[in-house]
C-alpha positions as CSV (number, residue, x, y, z in Angstrom):
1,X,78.9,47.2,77.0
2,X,77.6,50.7,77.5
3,X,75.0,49.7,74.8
4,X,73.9,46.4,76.2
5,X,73.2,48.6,79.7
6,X,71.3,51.3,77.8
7,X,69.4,48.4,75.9
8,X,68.2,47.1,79.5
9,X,67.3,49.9,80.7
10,X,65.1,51.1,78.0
11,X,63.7,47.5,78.3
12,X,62.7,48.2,82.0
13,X,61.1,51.6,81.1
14,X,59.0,50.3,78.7
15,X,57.9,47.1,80.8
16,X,57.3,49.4,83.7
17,X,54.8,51.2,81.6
18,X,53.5,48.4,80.4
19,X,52.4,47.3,84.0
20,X,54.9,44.3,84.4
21,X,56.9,45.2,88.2
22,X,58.9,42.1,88.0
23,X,60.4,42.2,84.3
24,X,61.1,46.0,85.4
25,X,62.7,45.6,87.6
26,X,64.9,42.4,86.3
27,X,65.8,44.5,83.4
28,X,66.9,47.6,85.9
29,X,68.9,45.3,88.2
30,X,70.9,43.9,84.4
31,X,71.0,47.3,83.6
32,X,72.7,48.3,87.0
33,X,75.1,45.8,87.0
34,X,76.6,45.5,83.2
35,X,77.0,50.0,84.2
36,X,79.4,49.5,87.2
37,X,81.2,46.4,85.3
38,X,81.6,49.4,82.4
39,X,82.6,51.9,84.7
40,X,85.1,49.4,86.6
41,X,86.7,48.4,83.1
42,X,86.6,51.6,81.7
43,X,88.3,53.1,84.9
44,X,91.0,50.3,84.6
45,X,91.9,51.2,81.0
46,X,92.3,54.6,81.6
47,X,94.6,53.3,84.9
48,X,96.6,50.6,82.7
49,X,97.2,52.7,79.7
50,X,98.7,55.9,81.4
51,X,101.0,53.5,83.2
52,X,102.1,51.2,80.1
53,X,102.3,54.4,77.9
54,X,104.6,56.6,80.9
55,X,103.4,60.2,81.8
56,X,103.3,62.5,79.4
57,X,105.6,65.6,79.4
């Protein structure tokens, strides 16, 4: 998921140098959202894993 957000944002880089605003910034707004549904997930996994696993000694 962290690739597809890169991938996007890369995209709306390369259309912003190209002159095209409204690709650009369709691209950055993808790119925005697929990072905070990573960093929600990836926060949850850590959360759900320390709990099923039990704290470590």
């Amino acid at each position: 998921m962290l690739y597809w957000a890169l991938v996007f944002l890369v995209i709306a880089v390369i259309a912003a140098v190209l002159g095209f605003g409204g690709i650009a910034a369709g691209a950055a707004s993808i790119a925005k959202i697929i990072f905070i549904v990573f960093i929600i997930l990836f926060v949850l996994s850590l959360i759900f894993g320390n709990i099923r696993r039990g704290p470590r000694p």
